[in-house]
Each structure stands twice: as C-alpha cells, then as structure tokens.
Phi, psi and omega in degrees: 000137165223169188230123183265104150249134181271102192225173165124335200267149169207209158218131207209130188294117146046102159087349152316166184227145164235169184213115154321147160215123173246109183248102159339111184262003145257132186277023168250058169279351170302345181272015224247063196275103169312114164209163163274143205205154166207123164241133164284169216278147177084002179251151157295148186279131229213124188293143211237290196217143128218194188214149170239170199317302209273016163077031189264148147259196192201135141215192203263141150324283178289027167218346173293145169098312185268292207265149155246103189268161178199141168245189153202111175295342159281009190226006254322103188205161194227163148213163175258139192236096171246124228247182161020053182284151164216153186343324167261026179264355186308140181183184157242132160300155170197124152288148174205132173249169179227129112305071205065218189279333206268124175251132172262121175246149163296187167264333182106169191211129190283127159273150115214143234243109160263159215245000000 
C-alpha cells in the first residue's frame, strides 16, 4: 500500500504559474509510473501529464508547452510545474501512481484560475 499526498494548489491569476507536489509514503517509488489528472466540476476526471519510472512524459493537448511534469525519486515525489494558467485549467488536480495492474491515488488539490 502507498499513500499519495498532493500540496500545492491555490487561486492564482490568469497567466500565473504554480507548481504541484505529489509525495509518496513509499520508498520504492521509483518503480512507479507517475501522473497528474485533473477534474473540473461537473467533468471527469482527465489526463493532464505523465512519467514514467525511467523519465519519459505524456501529455494532454491542452497542456503542452505551459505544464511540466518531473520527479526525484530520491524524495519519492513527482511534480507539476504550471506556467501561463488559464481559467479552464481550474480543477482539482490528483496524482496517480501505477504500479503494475495496481493504482494510487491522492486526495486532490484544488487549482484555481481568476480571469
């Protein structure tokens, strides 16, 4: 079992930048294939970014270029780096880890984006 804690969220103006943290409460996370997720209300929840152990990403459309996901696995942490937000990026965010067939989740961290 791990436990996904999430920090980082706030309300941040238009064209603001933030940065996410997801910290691991195990220390084999480096085997771990890492993401960022997000839903805003009345939506599903929708992939944003991910990494895998070995530091390849992914990302969402509507997020290249502006988002950076990255970890250090010596800290067992993953993070979102978000640059030039904008309003429909408002959401609550969730980490999600993988392990094999098994998935972790956070509790989520509220974003929000004024215009």
């Amino acid at each position: 079992q791990v436990q996904l804690v999430e920090s980082g969220g706030g309300l941040v103006q238009s064209g603001g930048s933030l940065r996410l943290t997801c910290a691991a409460s195990r220390s084999s996370f480096s085997v771990y294939v890492m993401g960022w997720y997000r839903q805003a209300s009345g939506n599903q929840r929708v992939l944003v970014a991910t990494i895998s152990s070995a530091g390849s990403t992914n990302y969402a459309d509507s997020v290249k270029g502006r988002f950076t996901i990255s970890r250090d696995n010596a800290k067992n942490a993953v993070y979102l780096q978000m640059n030039s937000l904008k309003p429909e990026d408002t959401a609550v965010y969730y980490c999600k880890g993988l392990e094999g067939s098994t998935v972790y989740w956070g509790q989520g961290t509220q974003v929000t984006v004024s215009s």
